[in-house]
N, C-alpha and C positions, 0 to 999 in steps of 0.2 A: 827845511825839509818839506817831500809832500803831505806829511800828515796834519805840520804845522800848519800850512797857508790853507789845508782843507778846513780847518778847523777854525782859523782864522775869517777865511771867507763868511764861513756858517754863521759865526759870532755877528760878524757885520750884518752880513743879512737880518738876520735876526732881529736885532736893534736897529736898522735903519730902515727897513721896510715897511708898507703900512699895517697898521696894529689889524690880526684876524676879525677882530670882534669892533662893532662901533661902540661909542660913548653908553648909547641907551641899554646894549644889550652886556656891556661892562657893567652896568650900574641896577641891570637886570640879576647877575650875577655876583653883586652882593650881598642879595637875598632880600625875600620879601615874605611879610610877615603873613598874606594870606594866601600864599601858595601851600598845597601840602598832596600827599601820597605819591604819584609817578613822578609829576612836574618836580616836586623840591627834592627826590634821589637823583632825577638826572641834572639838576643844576649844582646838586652837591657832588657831582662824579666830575664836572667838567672842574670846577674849583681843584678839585685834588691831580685834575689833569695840568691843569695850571701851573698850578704849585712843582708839579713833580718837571715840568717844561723849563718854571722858570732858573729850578736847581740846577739841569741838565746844562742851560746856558752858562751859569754861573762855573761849571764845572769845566766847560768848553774852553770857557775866555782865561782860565786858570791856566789850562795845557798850555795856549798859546805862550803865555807869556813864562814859562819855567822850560816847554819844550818836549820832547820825546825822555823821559826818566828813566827808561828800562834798554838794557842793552840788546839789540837786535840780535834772535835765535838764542838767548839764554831761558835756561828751565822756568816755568811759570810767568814766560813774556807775553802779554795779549794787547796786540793792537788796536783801539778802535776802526771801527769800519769808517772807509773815505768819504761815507756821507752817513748823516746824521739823522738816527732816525729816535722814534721815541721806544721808553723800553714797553713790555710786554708785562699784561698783565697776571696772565697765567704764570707766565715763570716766575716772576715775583713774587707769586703767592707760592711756588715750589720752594723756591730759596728761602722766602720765610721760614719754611717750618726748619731747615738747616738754622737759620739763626737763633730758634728756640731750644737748639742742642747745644751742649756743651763739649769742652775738650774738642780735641784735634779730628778733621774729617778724611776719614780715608778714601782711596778709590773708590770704595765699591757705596760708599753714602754719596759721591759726587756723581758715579755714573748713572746712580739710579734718579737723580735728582733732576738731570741730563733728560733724562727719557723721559721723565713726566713732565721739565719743564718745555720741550719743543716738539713731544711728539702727538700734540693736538692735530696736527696738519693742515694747520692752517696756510703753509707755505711763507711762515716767518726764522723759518730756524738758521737762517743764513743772515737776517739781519736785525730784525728788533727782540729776537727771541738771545739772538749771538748776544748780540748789545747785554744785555738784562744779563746773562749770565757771568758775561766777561770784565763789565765792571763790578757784577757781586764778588768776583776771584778776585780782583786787584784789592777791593775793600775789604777783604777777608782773608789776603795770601798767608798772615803767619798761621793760622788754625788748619790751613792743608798741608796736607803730607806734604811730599813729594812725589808722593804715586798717585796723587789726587790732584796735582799741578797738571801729572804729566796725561790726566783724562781730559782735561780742561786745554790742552795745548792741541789734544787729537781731536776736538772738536773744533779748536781756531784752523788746524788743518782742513778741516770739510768745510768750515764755513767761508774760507779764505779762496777754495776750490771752484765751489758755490758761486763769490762774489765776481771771482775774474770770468765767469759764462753768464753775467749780469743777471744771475738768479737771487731773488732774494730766501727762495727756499733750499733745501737739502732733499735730492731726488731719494726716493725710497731704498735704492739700491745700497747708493752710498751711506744713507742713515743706519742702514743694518748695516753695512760693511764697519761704519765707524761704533758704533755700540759693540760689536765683536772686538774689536782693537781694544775699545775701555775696560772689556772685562777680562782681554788679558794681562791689564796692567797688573804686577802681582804686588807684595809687599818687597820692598828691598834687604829687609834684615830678614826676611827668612827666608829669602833664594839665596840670599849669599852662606845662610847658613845649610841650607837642603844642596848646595852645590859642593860645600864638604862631605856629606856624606856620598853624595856623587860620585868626588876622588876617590875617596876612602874605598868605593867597591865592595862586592862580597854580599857577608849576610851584615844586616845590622843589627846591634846587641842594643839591647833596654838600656843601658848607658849612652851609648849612641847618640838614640834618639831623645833620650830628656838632655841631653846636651843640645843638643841642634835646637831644639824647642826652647830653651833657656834661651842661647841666644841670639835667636829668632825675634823671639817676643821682646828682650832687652832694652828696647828701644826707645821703651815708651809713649810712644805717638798715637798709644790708643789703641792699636788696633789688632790686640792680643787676641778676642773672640769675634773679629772681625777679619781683614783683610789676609793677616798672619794665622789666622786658623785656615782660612780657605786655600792660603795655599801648602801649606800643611796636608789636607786632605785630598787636593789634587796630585799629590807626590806622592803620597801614601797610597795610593787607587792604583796609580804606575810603576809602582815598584813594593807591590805584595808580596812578593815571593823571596825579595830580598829580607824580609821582615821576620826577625826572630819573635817567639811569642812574648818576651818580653818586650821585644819595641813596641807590637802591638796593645800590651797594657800599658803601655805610659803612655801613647793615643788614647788609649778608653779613657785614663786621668783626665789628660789634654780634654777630652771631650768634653767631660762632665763637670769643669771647671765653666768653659767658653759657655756650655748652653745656659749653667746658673747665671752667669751677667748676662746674655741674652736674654733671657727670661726678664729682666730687671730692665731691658730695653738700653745696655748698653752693648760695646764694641771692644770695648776697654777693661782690664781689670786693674784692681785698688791695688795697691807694693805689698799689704796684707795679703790678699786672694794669690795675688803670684809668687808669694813669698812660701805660703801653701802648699802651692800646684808645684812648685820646683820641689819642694821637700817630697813629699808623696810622689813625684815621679823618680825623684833620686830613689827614694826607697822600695818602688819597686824595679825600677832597673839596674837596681845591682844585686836584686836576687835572679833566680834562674826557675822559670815555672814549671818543667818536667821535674824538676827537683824535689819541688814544692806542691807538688799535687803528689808524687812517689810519698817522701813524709807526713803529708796531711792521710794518707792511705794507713802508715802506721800507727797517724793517732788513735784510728778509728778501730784498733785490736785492743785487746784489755791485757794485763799480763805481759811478764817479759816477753822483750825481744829477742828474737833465737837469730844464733849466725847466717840458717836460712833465711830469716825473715829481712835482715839487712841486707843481704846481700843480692835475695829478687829487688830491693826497694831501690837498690843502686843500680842494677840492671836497664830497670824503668826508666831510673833518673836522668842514666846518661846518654839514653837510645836513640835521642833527638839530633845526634852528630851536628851539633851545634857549633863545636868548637872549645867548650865550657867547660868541659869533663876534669880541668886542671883549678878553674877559679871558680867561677860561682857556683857551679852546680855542688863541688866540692866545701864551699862555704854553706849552702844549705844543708847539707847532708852535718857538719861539722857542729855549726850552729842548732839544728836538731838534737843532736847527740849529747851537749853539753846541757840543755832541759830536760833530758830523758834518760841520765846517764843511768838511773839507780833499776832501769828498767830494763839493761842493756844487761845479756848471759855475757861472760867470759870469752864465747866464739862470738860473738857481735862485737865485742871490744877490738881482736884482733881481723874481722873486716875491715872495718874501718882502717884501725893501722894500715891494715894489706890498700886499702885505697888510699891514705896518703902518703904512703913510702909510693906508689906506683904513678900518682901526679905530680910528686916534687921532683921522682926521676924524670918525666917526660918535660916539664917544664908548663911554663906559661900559654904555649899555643899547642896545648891538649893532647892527647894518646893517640897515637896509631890504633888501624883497627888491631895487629898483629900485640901491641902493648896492653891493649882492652882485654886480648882473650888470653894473653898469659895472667893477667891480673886477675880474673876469672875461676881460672884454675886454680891459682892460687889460694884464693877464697874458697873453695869449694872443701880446701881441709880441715877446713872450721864451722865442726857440724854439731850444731846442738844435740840435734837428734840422728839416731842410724840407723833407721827402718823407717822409709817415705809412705809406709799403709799408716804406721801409729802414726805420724807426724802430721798428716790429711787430716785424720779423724779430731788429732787433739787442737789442730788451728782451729777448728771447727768452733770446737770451745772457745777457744779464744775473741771468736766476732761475739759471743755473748755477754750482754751486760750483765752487773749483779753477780748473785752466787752462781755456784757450779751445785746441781742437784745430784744427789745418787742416780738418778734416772737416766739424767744426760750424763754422767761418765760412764756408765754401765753401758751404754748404747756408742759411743765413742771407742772404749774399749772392744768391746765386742766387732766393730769394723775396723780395727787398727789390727785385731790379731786372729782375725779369721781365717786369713788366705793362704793357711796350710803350707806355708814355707818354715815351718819346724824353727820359729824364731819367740814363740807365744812365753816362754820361758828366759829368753838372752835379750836379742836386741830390743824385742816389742816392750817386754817388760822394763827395762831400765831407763827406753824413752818415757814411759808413762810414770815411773818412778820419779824421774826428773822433772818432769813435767809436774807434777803433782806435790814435789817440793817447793818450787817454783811459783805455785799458784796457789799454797795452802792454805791462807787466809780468806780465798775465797769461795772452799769446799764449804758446804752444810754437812753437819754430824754423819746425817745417811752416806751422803760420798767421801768422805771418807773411812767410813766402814765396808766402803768397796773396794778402795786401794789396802786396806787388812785383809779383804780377801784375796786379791789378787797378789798378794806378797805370798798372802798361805799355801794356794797353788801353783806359785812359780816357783816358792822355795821346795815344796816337795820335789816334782821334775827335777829342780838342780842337784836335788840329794841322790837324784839314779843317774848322774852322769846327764842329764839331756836338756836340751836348751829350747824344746817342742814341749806339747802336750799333747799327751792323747785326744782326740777327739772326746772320750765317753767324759775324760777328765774336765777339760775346756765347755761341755754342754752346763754340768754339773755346779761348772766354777761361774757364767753368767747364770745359771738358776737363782745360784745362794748370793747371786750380788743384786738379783732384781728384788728376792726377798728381803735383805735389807731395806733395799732401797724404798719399799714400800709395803713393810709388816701385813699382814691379813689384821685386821681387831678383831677384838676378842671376845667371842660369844658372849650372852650378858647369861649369869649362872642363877636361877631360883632355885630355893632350900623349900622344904617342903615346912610345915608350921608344925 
C-alpha cells in the first residue's frame, strides 16, 4: 500500500544516505569535558534530537515490515502522514502532562490538550504538531474513551484536509471550526441516557433524573465529574422548565458531588463517592419538595395540629400541579404524620384520611382539578376550631416557643373575641377551651388563671340563655384577666415602735 512504500522509502533514505553530521562533529557530540553553560545545553538538545530521530526510524522500519494494523475509517484509526517528519516539541510537553494523569481520558482532557498542544501557531499543526499527537493516541488508545478517540479522529480530519492543499499548518478558520466539533463531542452514556428522558417528554420528576444520572455515569470511564457532568448541565440549561423542583435537587446533589472530586483535581469518582451521590439522589427524588417545605412549615408551630392547620399544609403541598398529588407528595404528607402522630387533633386525623381515600380513588397519575376541590370541601368539615377571629389569635400562640404567659393569652383572647359577633360566650369560647386543653402543659400558673376566668364569664352569659357578652361584661372580664396576669405588689407596711 501507499503508506507502506512511503514509509519504506523514508526507512532507506534514512539509512542509505550520507550521515547529516561528519565524523568530527559526531565525536563533538559526545561530549566534552570542557564545554559548559550555552554550548553544552545545545549539544545536549541535539543528543536528545538524536535519540528521539533514531527511535522514530526504528519505529518506521517496524510499520514497514508488519504493514498498515488498523482497519481503514474505523473509530480511533490515525494514519501517519505520507512523509515523515519529526515530532514537535511543544506538544510533547502537552501530552506529557496527560501522561502524569491517571485513569481513563475524556474528551474534554483531549480537546484541551489539542489546543495547547498546536495552537502555538507556529504553522505545524497539520504535520509535526499532527505527528506528536497521533502517535501519543495510538500509544495510549486503551486510557481514551471513545469520545476522546473520536476528538483525536476530528483533528486527523483537519489535518488530513491541511495536508491534501500541501499545507503543513491548519488555517485559523478551520482550527476554530475543528475545536467547536471537539467540544461538541459529548459523553455517550449520558446522551443515551438524557435521550430517554427526551422520549419520556413532559415534566421530569426527582426520580427521573437520578435515574438518567445513575446511568449516565455507570460507565466508569472516568468521566462522572467530567465529560458526563457537562453534558448533564448543557440539558439541564435546555430543558429548565421541564424540570420538577425535585429533578432540580438531585442536580444540586449531582453538583456537589462532581465539584468535590474536582476540587481533588479529578474527573472521576471513587464506586464509594458514587455509591453516595446515587443514594442521596435517590433519596431526594423520591420525596416531593412542595410537600416538604408545606411540613417543615408545621414543624416550626408548637402544639397540636388542628384540622385547619393540615389541611392549609396540604393545600400548599399539592399547588405545584406537578402530577404528584397521588404518590410522593402524598408519601411526605403520610410520612410526616406517622412522626407527628401524638400531635395530630382528631380533625387532622380525619384530613389526612379524607387525602388518602381522595388519591387512591384518583389513582397513580394524580387528581383532577375538579377531584382536588371536592377533596377540599371535604376537608373543610373537620374543623378544630369554629370561629376564624379566636382561631387567628390562638395560631398566633402557636409560632411561640416555650410557655404561654397570662399576658399573651389575655391579649390573644381579647382579639379572638372582640368582634361583637355575639359568639364571646359559644363558639369563641369553646375554641379557646379546646385550645387550652390542648396546650396545657404549656400555660404558666398566671395563664391559666385566665382560662378560670374566662370560663367564669362565659359561664355566667350561658346561664341567661346567651352565647355573647355584654360589652360592660367582656371590658371587666379582660380587666380581671390582665390583673391576674400580673398582680400590682404589695405595698411594703411599717408598724409604728
Amino acid at each position: 500500500m501507499t503508506i507502506a512504500k512511503n514509509a519504506s522509502t523514508a526507512v532507506k533514505t534514512a539509512f542509505s544516505s550520507k550521515p547529516a553530521l561528519s565524523k568530527a562533529e559526531q565525536k563533538l557530540l559526545g561530549g566534552h569535558s570542557k564545554l559548559h553553560g550555552k554550548e553544552a545545553a545545545q549539544i545536549g538538545q541535539m543528543k536528545s534530537q538524536l535519540a528521539d530521530m533514531k527511535a522514530q526510524l526504528t519505529t518506521l522500519k517496524e510499520a514497514v515490515k508488519r504493514g498498515d494494523q488498523f482497519t481503514t475509517g474505523s473509530r480511533g484509526c490515525w494514519t501517519p502522514t505520507p512523509q515523515w517528519t519529526p515530532k514537535d516539541l511543544g506538544a510533547m510537553v502537552e501530552l506529557n502532562k496527560l501522561n502524569q494523569t491517571s485513569g481513563s481520558i475524556g474528551a474534554g482532557q483531549m480537546a484541551d490538550t489539542i489546543e495547547r498542544a498546536v495552537g502555538d501557531l507556529d504553522g505545524q499543526a497539520a504535520s509535526s504538531e499532527y505527528r506528536t499527537v497521533a502517535d501519543w493516541a495510538m500509544n495510549n488508545r486503551e486510557r481514551l474513551t471513545p469520545e476522546a478517540k473520536q476528538v483525536v479522529d476530528i483533528y486527523s480530519k483537519y489535518a488530513a484536509m491541511s495536508q491534501a492543499r500541501g499545507e503543513s499548518g491548519i488555517p485559523q478558520d478551520d482550527f476554530n471550526k475543528m475545536l467547536g466539533e471537539m467540544r461538541d463531542v459529548g459523553d455517550a452514556s449520558a446522551k443515551k441516557a438524557l435521550a430517554q428522558l427526551d422520549r419520556k417528554g413532559g415534566t421530569v420528576s426527582g426520580e427521573d433524573m437520578a435515574r438518567a444520572i445513575k446511568t449516565g455515569t455507570a460507565d466508569h470511564d472516568g468521566q462522572a465529574a467530567g465529560a458526563e457532568a457537562k453534558e448533564f448541565e448543557k440539558w439541564a440549561s435546555k430543558n429548565e422548565s421541564r424540570l420538577s423542583p425535585e429533578a432540580k435537587e438531585v442536580l444540586d446533589v449531582y453538583r456537589k458531588h462532581t465539584k468535590a472530586a474536582q476540587a481533588q483535581g479529578r474527573e472521576g469518582m471513587t464506586p464509594s463517592e458514587t455509591a453516595a451521590m446515587n443514594s442521596e439522589m435517590r433519596k431526594v427524588g423520591a420525596g416531593d419538595v412542595s410537600a416538604r417545605k408545606a411540613t417543615e412549615a408545621l414543624d416550626k408551630e408548637n402544639g397540636p395540629i388542628s384540622g385547619e392547620d393540615l389541611t392549609k399544609a396540604i393545600r400548599e403541598g399539592i399547588s405545584d400541579k406537578d402530577g404528584n398529588s397521588t404518590t410522593s407528595e402524598l408519601k411526605e404528607f403520610e410520612k410526616w404524620a406517622s412522626k407527628n402522630e401524638s400531635r395530630l387533633t382528631p380533625e387532622a386525623k380525619n384530613v389526612l384520611k379524607t387525602y388518602q381515600d381522595a388519591a387512591k380513588k384518583a389513582g397513580p397519575e394524580g387528581m383532577t382539578q375538579k377531584e382536588t376541590d371536592s377533596m377540599f370541601k371535604a376537608m373543610g368539615r373537620f374543623k378544630t376550631f369554629n370561629d376564624s377571629s379566636m382561631r387567628n389569635a390562638l395560631e398566633g400562640l402557636d409560632s411561640k416557643d416555650g410557655k404561654i404567659n397570662g399576658k399573651d393569652l389575655t391579649a390573644a383572647i381579647k382579639k379572638g373575641a372582640a368582634d361583637h359577633d355575639g359568639k364571646a360566650a359559644g363558639a369563641e369560647f369553646k375554641d379557646a377551651m379546646k385550645w387550652a386543653r390542648q396546650n396545657y402543659d404549656r400555660l404558666t400558673p398566671d395563664a391559666k388563671k385566665v382560662v378560670e376566668t374566662y370560663e367564669k364569664y362565659a359561664s355566667r352569659a350561658q346561664a341567661h340563655g346567651s352565647t355573647g357578652m355584654a360589652q360592660g361584661d367582656f371590658n371587666r372580664m379582660i380587666k380581671e384577666m390582665e390583673f391576674v396576669s400580673s398582680p400590682p405588689r404589695p405595698r411594703p407596711m411599717f408598724f409604728a415602735a
